[in-house]
PASEBA-1860 file (N, C-alpha, C; in nm, 3 decimals):
! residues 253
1> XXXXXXXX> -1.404/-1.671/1.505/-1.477/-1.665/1.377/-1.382/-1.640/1.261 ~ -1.305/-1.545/1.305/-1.187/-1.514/1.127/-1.149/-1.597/1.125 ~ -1.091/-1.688/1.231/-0.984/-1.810/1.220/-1.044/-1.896/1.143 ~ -1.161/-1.970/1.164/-1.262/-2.051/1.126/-1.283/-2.020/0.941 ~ -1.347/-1.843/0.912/-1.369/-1.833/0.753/-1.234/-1.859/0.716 ~ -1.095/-1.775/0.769/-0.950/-1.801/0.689/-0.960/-1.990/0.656 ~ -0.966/-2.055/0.718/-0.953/-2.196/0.738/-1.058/-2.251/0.576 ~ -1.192/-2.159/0.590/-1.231/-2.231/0.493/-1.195/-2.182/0.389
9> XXXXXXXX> -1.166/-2.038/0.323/-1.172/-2.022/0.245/-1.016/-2.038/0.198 ~ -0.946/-2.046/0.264/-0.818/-2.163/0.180/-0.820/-2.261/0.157 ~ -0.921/-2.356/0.219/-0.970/-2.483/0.173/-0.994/-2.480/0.031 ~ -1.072/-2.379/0.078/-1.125/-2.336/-0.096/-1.096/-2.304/-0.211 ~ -0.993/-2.240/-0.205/-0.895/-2.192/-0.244/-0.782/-2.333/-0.303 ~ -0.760/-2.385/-0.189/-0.671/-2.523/-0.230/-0.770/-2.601/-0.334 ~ -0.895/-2.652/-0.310/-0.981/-2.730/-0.407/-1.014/-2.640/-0.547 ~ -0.972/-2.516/-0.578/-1.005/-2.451/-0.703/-0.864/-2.464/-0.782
17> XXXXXXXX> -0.722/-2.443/-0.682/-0.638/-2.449/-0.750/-0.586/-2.577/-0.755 ~ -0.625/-2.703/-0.709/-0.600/-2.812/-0.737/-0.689/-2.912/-0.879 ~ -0.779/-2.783/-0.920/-0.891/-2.824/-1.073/-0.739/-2.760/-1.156 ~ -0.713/-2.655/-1.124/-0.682/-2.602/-1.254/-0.574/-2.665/-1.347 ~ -0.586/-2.617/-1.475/-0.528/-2.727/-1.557/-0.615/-2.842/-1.612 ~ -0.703/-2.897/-1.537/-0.763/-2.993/-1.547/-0.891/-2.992/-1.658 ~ -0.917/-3.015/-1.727/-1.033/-3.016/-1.807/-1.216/-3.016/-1.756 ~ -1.269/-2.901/-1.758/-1.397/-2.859/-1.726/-1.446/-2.779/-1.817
25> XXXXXXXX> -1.596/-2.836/-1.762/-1.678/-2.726/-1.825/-1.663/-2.613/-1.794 ~ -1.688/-2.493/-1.911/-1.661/-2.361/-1.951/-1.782/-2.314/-2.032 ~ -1.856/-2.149/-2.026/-1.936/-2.173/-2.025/-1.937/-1.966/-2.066 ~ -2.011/-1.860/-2.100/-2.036/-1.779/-2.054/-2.189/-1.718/-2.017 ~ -2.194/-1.702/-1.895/-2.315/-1.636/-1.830/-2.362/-1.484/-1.941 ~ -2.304/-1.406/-1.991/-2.365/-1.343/-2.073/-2.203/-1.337/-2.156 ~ -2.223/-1.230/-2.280/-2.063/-1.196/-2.342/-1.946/-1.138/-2.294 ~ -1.874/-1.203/-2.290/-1.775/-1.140/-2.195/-1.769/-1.169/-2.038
33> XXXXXXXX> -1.838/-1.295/-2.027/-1.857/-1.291/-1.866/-1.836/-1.450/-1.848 ~ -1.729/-1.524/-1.822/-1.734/-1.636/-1.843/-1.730/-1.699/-1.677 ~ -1.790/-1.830/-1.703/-1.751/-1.921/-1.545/-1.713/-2.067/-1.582 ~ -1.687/-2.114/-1.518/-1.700/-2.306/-1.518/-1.751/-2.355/-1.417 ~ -1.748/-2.494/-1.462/-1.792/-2.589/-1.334/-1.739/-2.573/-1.202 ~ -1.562/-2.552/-1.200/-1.483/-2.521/-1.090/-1.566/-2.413/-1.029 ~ -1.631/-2.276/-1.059/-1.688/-2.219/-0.980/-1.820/-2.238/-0.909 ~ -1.849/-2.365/-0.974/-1.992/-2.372/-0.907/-1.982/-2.512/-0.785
41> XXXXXXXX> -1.884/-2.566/-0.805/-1.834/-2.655/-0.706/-1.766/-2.605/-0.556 ~ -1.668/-2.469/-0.601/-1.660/-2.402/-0.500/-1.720/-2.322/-0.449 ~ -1.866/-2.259/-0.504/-1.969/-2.220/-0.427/-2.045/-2.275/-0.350 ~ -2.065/-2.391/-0.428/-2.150/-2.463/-0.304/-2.048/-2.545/-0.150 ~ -1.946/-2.557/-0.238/-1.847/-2.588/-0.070/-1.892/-2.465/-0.012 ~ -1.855/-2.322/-0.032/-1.850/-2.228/0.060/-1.998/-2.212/0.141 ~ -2.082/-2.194/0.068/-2.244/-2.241/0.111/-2.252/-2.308/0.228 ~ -2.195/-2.470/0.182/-2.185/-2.552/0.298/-2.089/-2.543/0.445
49> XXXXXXXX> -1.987/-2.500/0.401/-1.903/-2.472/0.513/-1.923/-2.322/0.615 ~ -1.941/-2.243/0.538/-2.019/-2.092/0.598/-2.116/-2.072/0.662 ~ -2.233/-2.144/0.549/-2.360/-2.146/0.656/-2.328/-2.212/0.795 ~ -2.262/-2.316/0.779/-2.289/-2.416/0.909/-2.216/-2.283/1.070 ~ -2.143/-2.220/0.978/-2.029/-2.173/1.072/-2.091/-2.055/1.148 ~ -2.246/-1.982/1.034/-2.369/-1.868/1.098/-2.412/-1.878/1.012 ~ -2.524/-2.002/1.105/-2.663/-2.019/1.006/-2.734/-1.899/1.017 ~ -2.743/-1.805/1.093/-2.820/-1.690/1.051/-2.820/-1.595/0.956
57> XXXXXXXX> -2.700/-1.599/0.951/-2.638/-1.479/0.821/-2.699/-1.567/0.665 ~ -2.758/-1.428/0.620/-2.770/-1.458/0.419/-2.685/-1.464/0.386 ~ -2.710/-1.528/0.234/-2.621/-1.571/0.173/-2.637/-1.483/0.007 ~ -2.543/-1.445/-0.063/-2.504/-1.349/-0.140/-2.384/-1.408/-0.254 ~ -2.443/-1.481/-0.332/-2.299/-1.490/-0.410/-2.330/-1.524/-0.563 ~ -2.209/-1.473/-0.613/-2.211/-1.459/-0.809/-2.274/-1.583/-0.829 ~ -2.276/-1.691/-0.776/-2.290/-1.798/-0.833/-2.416/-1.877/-0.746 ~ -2.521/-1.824/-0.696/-2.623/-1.870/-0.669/-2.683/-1.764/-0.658
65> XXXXXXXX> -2.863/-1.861/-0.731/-2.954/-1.752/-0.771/-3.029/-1.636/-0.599 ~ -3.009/-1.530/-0.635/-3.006/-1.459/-0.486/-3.184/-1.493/-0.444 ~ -3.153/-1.479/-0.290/-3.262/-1.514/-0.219/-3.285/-1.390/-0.160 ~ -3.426/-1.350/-0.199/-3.469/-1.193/-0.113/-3.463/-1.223/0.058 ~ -3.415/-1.347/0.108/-3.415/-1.347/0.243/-3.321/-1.280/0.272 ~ -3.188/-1.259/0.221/-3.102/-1.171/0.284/-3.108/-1.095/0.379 ~ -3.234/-0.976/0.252/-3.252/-0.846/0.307/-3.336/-0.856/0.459 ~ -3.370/-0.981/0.535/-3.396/-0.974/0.621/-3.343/-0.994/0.730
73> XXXXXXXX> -3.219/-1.025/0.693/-3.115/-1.073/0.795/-3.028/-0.958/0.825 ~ -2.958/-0.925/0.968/-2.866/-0.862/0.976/-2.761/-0.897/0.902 ~ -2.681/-1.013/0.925/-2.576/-1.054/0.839/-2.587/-1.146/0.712 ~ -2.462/-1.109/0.639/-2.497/-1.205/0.514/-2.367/-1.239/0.508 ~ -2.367/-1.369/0.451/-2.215/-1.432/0.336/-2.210/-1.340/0.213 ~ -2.130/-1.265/0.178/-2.093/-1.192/0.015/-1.975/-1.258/-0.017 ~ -1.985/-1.348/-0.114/-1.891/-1.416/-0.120/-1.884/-1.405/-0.344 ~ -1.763/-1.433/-0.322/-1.713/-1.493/-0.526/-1.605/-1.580/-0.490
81> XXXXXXXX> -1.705/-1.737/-0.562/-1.559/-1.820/-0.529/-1.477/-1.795/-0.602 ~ -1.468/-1.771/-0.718/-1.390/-1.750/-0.793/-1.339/-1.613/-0.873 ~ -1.308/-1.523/-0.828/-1.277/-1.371/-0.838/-1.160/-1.361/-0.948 ~ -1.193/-1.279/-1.089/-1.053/-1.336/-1.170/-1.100/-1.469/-1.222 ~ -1.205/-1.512/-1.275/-1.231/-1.608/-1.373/-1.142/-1.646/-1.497 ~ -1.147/-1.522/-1.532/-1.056/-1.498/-1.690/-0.916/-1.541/-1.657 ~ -0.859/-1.535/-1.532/-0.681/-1.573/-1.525/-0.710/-1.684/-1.498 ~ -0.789/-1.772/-1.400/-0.865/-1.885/-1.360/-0.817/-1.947/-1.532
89> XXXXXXXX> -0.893/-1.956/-1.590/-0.894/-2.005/-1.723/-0.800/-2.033/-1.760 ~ -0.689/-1.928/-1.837/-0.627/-1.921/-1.849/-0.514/-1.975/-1.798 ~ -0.491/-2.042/-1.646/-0.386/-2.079/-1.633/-0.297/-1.984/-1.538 ~ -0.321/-1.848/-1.571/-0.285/-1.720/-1.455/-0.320/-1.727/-1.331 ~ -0.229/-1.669/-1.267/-0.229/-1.632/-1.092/-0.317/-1.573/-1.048 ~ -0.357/-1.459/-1.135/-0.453/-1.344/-1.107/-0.567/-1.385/-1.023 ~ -0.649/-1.460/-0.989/-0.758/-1.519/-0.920/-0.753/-1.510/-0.745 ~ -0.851/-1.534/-0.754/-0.853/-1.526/-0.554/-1.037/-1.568/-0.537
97> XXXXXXXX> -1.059/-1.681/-0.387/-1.109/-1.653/-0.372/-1.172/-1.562/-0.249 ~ -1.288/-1.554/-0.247/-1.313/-1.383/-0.177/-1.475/-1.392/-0.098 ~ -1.438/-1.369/0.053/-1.512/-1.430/0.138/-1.520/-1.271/0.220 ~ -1.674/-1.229/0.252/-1.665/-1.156/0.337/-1.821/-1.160/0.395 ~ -1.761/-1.126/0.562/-1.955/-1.125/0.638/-1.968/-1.006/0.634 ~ -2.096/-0.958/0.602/-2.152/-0.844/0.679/-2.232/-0.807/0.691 ~ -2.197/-0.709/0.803/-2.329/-0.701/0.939/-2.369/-0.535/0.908 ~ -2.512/-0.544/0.894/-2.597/-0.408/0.909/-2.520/-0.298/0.811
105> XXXXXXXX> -2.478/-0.373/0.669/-2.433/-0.300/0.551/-2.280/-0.306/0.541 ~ -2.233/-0.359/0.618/-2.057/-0.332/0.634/-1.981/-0.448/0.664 ~ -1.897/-0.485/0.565/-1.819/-0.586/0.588/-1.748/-0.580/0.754 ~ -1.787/-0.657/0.794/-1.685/-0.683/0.954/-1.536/-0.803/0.946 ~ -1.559/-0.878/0.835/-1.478/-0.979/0.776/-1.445/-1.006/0.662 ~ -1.307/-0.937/0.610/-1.301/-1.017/0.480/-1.163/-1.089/0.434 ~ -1.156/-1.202/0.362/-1.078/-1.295/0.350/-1.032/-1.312/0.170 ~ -0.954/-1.326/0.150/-0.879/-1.398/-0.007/-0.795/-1.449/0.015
113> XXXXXXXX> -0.859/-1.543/-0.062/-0.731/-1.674/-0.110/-0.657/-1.656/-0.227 ~ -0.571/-1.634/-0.239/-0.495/-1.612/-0.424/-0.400/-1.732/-0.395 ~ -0.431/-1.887/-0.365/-0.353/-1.956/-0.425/-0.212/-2.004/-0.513 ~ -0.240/-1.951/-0.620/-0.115/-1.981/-0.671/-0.016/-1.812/-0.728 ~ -0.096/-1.743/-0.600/0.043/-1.647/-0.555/0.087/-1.648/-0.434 ~ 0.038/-1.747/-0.372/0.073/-1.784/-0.234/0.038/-1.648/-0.135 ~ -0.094/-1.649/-0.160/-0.118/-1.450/-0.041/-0.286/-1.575/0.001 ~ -0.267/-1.498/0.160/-0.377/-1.517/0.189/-0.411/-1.360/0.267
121> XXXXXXXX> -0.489/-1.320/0.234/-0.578/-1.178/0.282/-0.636/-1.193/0.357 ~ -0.644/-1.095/0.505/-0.726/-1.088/0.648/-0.792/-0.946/0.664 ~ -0.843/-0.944/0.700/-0.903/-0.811/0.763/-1.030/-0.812/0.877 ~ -1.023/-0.788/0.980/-1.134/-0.774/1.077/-1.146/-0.620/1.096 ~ -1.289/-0.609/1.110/-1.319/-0.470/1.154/-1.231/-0.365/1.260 ~ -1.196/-0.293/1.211/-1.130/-0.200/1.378/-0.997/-0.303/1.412 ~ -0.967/-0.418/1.321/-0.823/-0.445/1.384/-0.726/-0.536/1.282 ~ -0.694/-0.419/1.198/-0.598/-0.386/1.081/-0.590/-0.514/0.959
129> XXXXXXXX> -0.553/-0.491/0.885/-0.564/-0.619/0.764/-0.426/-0.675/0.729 ~ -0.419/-0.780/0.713/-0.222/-0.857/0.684/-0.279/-0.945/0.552 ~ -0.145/-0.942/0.504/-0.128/-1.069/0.421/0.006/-1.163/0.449 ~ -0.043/-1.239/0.447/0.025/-1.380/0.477/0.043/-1.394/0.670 ~ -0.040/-1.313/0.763/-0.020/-1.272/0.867/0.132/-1.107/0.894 ~ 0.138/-1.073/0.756/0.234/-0.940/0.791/0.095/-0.832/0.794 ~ 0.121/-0.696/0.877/0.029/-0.652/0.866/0.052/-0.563/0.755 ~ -0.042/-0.493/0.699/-0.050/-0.421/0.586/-0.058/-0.254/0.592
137> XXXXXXXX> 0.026/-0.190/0.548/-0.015/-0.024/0.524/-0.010/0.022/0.394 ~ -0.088/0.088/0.371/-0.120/0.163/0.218/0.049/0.282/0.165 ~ 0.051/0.323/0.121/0.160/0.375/0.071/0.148/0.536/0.123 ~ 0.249/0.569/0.134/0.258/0.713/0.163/0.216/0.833/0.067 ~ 0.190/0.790/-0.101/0.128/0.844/-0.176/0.063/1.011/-0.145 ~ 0.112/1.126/-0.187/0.066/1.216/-0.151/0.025/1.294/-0.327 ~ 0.071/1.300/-0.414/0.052/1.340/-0.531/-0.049/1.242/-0.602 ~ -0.116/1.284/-0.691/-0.200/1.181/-0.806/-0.078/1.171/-0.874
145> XXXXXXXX> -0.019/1.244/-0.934/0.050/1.232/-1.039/0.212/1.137/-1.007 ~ 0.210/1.056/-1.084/0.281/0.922/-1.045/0.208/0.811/-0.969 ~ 0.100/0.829/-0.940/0.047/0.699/-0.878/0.048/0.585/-0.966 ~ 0.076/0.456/-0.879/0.079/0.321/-0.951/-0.071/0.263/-0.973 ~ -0.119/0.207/-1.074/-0.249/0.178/-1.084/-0.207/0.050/-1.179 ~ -0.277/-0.052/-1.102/-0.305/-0.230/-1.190/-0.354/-0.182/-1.359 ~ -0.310/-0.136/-1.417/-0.354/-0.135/-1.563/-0.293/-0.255/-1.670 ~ -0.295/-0.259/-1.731/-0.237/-0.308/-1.903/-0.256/-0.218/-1.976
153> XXXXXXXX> -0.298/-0.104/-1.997/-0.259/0.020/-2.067/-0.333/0.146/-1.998 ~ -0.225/0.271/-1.981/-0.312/0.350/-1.955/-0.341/0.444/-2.098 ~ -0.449/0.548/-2.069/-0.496/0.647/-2.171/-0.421/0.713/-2.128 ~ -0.406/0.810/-2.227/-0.341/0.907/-2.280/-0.377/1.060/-2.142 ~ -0.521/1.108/-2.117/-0.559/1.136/-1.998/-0.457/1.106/-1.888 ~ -0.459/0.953/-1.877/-0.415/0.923/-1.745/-0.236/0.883/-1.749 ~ -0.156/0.968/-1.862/-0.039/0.966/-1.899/0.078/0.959/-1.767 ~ 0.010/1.054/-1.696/0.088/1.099/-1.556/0.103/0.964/-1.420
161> XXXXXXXX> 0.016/0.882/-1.495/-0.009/0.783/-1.379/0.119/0.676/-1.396 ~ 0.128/0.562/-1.333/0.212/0.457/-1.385/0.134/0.318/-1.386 ~ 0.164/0.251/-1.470/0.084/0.095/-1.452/0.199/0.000/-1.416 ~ 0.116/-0.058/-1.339/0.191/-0.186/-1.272/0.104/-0.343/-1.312 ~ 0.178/-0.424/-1.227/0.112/-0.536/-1.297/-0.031/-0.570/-1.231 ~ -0.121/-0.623/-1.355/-0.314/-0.628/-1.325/-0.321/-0.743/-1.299 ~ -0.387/-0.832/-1.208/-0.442/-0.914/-1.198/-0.609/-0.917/-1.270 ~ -0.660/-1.019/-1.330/-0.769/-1.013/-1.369/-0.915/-0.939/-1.247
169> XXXXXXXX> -0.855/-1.005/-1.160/-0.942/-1.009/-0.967/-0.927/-0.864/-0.958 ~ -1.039/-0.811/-0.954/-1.059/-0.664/-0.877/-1.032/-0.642/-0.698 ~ -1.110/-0.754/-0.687/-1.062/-0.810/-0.562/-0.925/-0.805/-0.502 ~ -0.827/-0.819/-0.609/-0.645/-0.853/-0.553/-0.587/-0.721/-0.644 ~ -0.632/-0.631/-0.739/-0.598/-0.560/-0.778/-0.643/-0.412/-0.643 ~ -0.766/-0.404/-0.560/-0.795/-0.341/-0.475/-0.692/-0.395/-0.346 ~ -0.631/-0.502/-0.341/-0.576/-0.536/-0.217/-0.395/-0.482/-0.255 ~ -0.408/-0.493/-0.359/-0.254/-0.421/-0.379/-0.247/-0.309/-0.302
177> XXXXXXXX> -0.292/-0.199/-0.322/-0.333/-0.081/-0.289/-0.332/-0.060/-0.156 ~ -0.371/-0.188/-0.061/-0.345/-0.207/0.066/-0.180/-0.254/0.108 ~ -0.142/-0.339/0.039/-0.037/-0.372/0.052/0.120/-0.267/-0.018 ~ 0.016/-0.135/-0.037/0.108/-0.050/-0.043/0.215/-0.064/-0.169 ~ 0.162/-0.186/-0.320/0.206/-0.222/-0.444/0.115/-0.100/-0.556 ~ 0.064/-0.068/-0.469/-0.022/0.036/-0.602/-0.076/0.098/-0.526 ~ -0.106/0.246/-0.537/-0.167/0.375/-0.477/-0.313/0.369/-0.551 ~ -0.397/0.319/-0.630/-0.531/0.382/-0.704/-0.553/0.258/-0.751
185> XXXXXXXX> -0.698/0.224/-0.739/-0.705/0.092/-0.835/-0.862/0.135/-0.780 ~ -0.947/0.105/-0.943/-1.068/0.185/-1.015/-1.165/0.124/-1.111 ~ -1.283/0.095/-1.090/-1.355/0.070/-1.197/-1.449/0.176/-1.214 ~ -1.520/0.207/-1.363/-1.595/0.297/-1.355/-1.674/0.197/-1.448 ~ -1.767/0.107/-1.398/-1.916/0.045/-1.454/-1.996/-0.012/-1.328 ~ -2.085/-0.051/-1.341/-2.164/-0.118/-1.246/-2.095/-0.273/-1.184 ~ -2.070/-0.270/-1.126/-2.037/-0.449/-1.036/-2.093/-0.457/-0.919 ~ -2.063/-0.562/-0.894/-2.115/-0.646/-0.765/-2.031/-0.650/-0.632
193> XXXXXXXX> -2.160/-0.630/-0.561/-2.084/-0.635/-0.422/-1.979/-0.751/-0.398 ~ -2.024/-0.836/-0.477/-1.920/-0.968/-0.414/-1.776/-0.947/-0.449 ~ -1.765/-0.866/-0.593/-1.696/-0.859/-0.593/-1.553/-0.784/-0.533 ~ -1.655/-0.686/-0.482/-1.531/-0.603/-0.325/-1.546/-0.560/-0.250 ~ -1.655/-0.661/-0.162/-1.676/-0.648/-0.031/-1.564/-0.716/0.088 ~ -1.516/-0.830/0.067/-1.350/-0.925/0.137/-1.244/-0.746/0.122 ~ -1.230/-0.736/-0.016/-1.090/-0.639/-0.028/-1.115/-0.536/-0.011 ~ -1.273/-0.464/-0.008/-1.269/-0.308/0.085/-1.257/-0.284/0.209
201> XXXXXXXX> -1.257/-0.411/0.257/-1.251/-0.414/0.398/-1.117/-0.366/0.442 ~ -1.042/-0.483/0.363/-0.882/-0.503/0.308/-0.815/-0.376/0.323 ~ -0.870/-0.332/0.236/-0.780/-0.190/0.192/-0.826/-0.107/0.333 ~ -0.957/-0.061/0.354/-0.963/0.066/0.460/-0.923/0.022/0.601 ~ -0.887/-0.091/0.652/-0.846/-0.150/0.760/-0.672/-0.125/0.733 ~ -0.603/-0.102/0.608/-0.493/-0.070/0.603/-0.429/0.050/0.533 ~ -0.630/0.129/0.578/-0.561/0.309/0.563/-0.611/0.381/0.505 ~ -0.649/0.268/0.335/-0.706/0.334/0.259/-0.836/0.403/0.261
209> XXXXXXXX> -0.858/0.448/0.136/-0.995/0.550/0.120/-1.059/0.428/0.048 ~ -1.181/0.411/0.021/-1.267/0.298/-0.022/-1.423/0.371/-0.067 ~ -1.437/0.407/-0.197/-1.593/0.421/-0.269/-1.573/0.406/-0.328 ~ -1.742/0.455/-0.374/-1.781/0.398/-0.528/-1.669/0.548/-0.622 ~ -1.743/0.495/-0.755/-1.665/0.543/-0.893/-1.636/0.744/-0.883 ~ -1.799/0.789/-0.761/-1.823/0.898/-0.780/-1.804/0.965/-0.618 ~ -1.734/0.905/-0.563/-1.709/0.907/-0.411/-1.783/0.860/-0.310 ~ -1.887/0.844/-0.343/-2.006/0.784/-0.280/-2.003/0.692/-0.210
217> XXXXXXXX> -2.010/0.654/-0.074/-2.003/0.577/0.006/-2.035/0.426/-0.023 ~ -1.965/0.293/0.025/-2.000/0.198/-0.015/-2.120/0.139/0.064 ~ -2.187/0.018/0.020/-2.280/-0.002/0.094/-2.326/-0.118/0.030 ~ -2.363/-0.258/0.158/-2.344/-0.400/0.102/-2.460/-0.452/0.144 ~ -2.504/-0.602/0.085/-2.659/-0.626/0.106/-2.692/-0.566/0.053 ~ -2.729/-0.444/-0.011/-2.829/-0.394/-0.095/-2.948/-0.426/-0.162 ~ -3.057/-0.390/-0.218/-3.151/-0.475/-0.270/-3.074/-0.525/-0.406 ~ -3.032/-0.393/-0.519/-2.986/-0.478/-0.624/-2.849/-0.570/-0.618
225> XXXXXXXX> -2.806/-0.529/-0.521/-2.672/-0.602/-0.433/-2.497/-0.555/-0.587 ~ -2.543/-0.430/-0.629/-2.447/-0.367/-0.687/-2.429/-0.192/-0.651 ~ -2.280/-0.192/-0.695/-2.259/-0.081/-0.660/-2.206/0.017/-0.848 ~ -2.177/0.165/-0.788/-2.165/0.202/-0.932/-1.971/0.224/-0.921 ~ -1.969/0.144/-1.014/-1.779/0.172/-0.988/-1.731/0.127/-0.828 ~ -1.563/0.142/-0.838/-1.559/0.133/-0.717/-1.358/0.233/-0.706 ~ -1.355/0.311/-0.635/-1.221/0.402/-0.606/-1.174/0.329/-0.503 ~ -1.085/0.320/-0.483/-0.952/0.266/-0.347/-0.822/0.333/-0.340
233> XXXXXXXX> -0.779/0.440/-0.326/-0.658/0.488/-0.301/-0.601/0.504/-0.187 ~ -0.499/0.597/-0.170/-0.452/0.653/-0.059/-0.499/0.756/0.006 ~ -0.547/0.763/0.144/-0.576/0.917/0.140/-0.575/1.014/0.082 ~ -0.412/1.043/0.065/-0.451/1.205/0.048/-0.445/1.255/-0.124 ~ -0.483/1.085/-0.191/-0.499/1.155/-0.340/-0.628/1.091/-0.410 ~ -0.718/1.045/-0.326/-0.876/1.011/-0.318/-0.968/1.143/-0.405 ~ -0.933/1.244/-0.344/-1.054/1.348/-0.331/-0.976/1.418/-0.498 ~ -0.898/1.416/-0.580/-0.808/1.449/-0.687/-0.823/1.329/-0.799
241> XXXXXXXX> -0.838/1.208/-0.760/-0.924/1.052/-0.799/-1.021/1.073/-0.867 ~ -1.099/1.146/-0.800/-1.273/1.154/-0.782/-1.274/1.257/-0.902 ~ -1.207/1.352/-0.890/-1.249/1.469/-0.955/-1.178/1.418/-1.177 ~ -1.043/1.286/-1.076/-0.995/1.286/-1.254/-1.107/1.212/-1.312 ~ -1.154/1.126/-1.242/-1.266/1.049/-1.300/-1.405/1.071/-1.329 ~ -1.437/1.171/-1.264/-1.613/1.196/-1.250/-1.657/1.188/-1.382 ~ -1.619/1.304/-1.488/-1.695/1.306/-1.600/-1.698/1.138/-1.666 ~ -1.588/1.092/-1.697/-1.578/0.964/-1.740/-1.672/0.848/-1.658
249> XXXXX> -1.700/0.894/-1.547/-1.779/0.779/-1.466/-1.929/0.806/-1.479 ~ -1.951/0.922/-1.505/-2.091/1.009/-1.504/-2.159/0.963/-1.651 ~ -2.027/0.951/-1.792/-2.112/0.926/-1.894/-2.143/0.809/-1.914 ~ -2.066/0.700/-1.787/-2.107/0.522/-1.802/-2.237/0.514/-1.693 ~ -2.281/0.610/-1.643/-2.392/0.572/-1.560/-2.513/0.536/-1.607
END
C-alpha cells in the first residue's frame, strides 16, 4: 500500500511541477487564500488514483466539496494537492504535495512530494519516517532557547529563538523538524486537517512531539475536519512550547 500512494503521489507531484511556469487560472477562495486550476486538476488525479487503490476509505480534501460520508467510514484520503499554494505561484520550491490515510482518527500513512526540492516524504505507522528513503530523526534539542523555527521574522518575545529558512507548506515546514533542520515549527489559528495530517505522521514517526496550538491532542476525520493550531517539536522542549505560546494561542481562539 505505501509503495502504491508514494508512486502516486509523485506522479502527482511530477504533473503539478511540470504546469508550473505555465500560464493558468488563478483565483482566491476567500482573501488571502489563493488556488488555481493546477490544484484542481491534481485533485481530481488524486481522487482517481486513491480511490481506486481503497475504494472504501473517504475522501477529505481542500479542494473538493466535503462529503458527510466520511464520517462513516473507518478510513479516509486527507489529502492537499497542493500544500504551499503561495510558493506554487510564485515560482518557489516551498510546495509539496501531501497525501495521508487514516484509520479510526490517525494517520497510518503519510506521503509528500516537494518536487522541485527533490524530497519525497514517507512515514508508516510504528515503522519510522525517511526522506528520499534516508531515515529521519528529530534533533537532539534539549533547551527552547536557541531552537530553529521556519520563520521570516521572529518577534521580539520569541528573540531567543533562531529562524531558518520557511517554506510557504506547513506541511514541509513541520517535516523539517523531522528531518532534524528545525527543532519547533507552529501555527496558532484554525487549519485543516489536510493540511498536517501526511507530516504529523512525518514528524512523530521520527520522534517528534505532534499537537494542536494548546497541547491538545491531534485528531483527524473530524466533523469540522479542523484543528486549533498545530505544535511539532522535539521532545524535551514541547511542554516549554506550550507554555511560550498559550496566552498568544488562547487570544486567537
Amino acid at each position: 500500500m505505501l509503495d502504491e500512494i508514494v508512486r502516486i503521489t509523485a506522479e502527482a507531484g511530477g504533473l503539478a511541477a511540470s504546469r508550473s511556469g505555465e500560464d493558468y487560472k488563478r483565483w482566491e477562495k476567500a482573501p488571502g487564500n489563493p488556488v488555481c486550476d493546477v490544484d484542481l486538476e491534481i485533485d481530481a488525479f488524486l481522487r482517481e488514483k486513491l480511490t481506486a487503490l481503497d475504494s472504501e476509505a473517504g475522501w477529505l480534501s481542500e479542494e473538493t466539496v466535503d462529503l458527510s460520508d466520511r464520517m462513516e467510514r473507518r478510513r479516509v484520503w486527507v489529502v492537499d494537492p497542493i500544500d504551499g499554494t503561495r510558493d506554487f505561484l510564485a515560482g518557489r520550491s516551498g510546495w509539496a504535495v501531501s497525501v495521508a490515510l487514516v484509520e479510526d482518527g490517525h494517520p497510518i500513512i503519510g506521503v509528500l512530494d516537494a518536487p522541485h526540492r527533490n524530497e519525497l516524504w514517507t512515514a508508516e505507522a510504528g515503522r519510522g519516517a525517511r526522506r528520499n528513503n534516508i531515515p529521519l530523526r528529530v534533533s537532539g534539542r534539549t533547551d527552547l532557547a536557541g531552537a530553529r523555527v521556519p520563520s521570516d521574522r521572529l518577534s521580539q518575545v520569541d528573540s531567543d529563538l533562531v529562524a531558518v529558512g520557511k517554506p510557504n507548506s506547513i506541511a514541509l515546514r513541520i517535516a523539517m523538524v523531522a528531518a532534524g533542520e528545525a527543532d519547533l515549527a507552529a501555527t496558532l489559528r484554525w487549519g485543516f486537517e489536510w493540511d498536517i495530517a501526511a507530516a504529523a505522521l512525518i514528524a512523530t514517526e521520527a520522534g517528534a512531539v505532534a499537537t494542536g496550538a494548546l497541547g491538545q491532542p491531534l485528531s483527524f476525520n473530524t466533523v469540522s475536519a479542523e484543528a486549533f493550531g498545530v505544535l511539532v517539536t522535539t521532545p524535551a522542549i514541547h511542554a516549554a512550547a506550550v507554555d511560550r505560546i498559550r496566552e498568544r494561542a488562547l487570544a486567537l481562539m
